[in-house]
GUBA-990348 format. One record per residue (C-alpha): x, y, z; residue in three letters. Coordinates in nm, 3 decimals. Example, Ala and Ser with C-alpha at 12.3 -4.5 7.8 and 13.67 -1.06 7.14 Angstrom:
REM residues 2
[r [1.230, -0.450, 0.780], ALA]
[r [1.367, -0.106, 0.714], SER]
***
This chain:
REM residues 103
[r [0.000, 0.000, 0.000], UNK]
[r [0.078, 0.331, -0.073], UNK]
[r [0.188, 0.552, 0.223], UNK]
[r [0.083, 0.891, 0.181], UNK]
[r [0.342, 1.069, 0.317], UNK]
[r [0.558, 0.999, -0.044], UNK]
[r [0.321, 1.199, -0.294], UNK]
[r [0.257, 1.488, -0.046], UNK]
[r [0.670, 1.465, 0.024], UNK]
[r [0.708, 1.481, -0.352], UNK]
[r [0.480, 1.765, -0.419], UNK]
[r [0.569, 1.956, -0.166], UNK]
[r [0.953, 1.937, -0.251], UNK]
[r [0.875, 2.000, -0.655], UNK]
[r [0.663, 2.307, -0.578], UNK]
[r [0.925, 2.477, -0.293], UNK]
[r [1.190, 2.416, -0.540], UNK]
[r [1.061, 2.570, -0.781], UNK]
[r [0.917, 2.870, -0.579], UNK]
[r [1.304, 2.908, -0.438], UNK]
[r [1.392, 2.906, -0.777], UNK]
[r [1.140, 3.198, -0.922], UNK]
[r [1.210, 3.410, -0.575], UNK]
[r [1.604, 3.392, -0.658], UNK]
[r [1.483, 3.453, -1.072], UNK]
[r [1.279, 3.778, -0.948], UNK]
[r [1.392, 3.894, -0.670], UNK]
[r [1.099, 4.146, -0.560], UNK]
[r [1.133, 4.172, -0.187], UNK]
[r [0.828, 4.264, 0.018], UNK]
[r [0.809, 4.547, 0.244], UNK]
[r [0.755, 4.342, 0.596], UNK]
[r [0.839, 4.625, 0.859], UNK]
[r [0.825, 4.980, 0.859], UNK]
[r [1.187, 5.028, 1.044], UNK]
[r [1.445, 5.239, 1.018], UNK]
[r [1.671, 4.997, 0.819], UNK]
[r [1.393, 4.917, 0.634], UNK]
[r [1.296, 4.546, 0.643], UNK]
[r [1.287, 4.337, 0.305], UNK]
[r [1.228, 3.995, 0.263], UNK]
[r [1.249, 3.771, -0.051], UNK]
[r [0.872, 3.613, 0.020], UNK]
[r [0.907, 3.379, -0.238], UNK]
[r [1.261, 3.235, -0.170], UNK]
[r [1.172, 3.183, 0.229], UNK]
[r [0.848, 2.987, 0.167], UNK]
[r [0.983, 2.799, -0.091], UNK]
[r [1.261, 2.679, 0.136], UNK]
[r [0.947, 2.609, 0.409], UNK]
[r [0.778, 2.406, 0.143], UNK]
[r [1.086, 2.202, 0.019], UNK]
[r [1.213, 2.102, 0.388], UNK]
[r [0.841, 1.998, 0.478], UNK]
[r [0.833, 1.790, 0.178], UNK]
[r [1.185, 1.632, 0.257], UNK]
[r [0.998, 1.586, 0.608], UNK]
[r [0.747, 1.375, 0.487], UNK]
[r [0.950, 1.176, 0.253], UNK]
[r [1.165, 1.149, 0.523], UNK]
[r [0.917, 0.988, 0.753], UNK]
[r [0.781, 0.765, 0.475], UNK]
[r [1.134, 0.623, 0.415], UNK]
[r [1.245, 0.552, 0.724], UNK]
[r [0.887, 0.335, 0.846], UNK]
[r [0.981, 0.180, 0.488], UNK]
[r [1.323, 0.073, 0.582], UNK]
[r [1.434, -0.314, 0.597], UNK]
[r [1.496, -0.315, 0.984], UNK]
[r [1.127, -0.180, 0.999], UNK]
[r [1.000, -0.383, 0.778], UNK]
[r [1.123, -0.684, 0.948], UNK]
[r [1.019, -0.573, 1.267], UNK]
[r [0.690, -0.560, 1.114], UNK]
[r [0.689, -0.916, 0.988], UNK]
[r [0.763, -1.062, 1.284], UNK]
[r [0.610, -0.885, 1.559], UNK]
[r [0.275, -0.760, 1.357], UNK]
[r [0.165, -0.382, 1.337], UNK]
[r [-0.145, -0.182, 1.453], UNK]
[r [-0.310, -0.328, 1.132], UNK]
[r [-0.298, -0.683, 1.204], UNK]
[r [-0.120, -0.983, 1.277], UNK]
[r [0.240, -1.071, 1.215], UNK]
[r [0.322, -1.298, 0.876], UNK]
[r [0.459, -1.555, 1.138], UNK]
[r [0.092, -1.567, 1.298], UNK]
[r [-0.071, -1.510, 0.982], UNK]
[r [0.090, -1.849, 0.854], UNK]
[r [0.068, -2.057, 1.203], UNK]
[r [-0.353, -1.979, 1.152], UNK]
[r [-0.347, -2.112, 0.811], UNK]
[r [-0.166, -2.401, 0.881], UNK]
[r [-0.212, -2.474, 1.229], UNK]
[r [-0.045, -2.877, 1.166], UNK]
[r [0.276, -2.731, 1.016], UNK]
[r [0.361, -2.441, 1.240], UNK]
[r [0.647, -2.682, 1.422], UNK]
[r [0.853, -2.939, 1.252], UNK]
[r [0.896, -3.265, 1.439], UNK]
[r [1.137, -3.530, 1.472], UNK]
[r [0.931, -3.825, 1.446], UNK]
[r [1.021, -4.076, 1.116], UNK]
***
């Protein structure tokens, strides 16, 4: 399944880039206090870099429950969905779920 956390990551990252690209393109900096320096601020730029480091979050988070050591932790001691593999295959097969000795 899917996690959700990739496309939002992805589209997130895309769009930020590209704002960060089109503030440092045109750079029209916004007025943000009436101060003596005045205070400027590339708009753009800075919520482009917000957008692109929340969509590295996400993907971030979506990669690392979707690592191997996860995954295997997973598969043998079950999630919040449902039961292990392990236990999934000991209720199907309740006979083979230890080998014996006998011949």
């Amino acid at each position: 399944m899917l996690d959700v956390r990739i496309p939002i990551g992805l589209l997130f990252t895309i769009v930020g880039f590209l704002l960060v690209g089109f503030g440092f393109w045109h750079p029209e900096k916004i007025l943000v206090a009436n101060t003596r320096p005045a205070f400027y601020l590339n708009l753009n730029a800075v919520w482009g870099l917000v957008m692109a480091a929340f969509g590295i979050l996400m993907c971030g988070l979506a990669w690392k429950e979707g690592t191997p050591a996860a995954l295997a932790h997973e598969a043998t001691h079950g999630s919040a969905e449902g039961p292990s593999i392990e236990e999934q295959r000991k209720a199907e097969n309740p006979d083979q779920s230890a080998p014996s000795d006998e011949q």
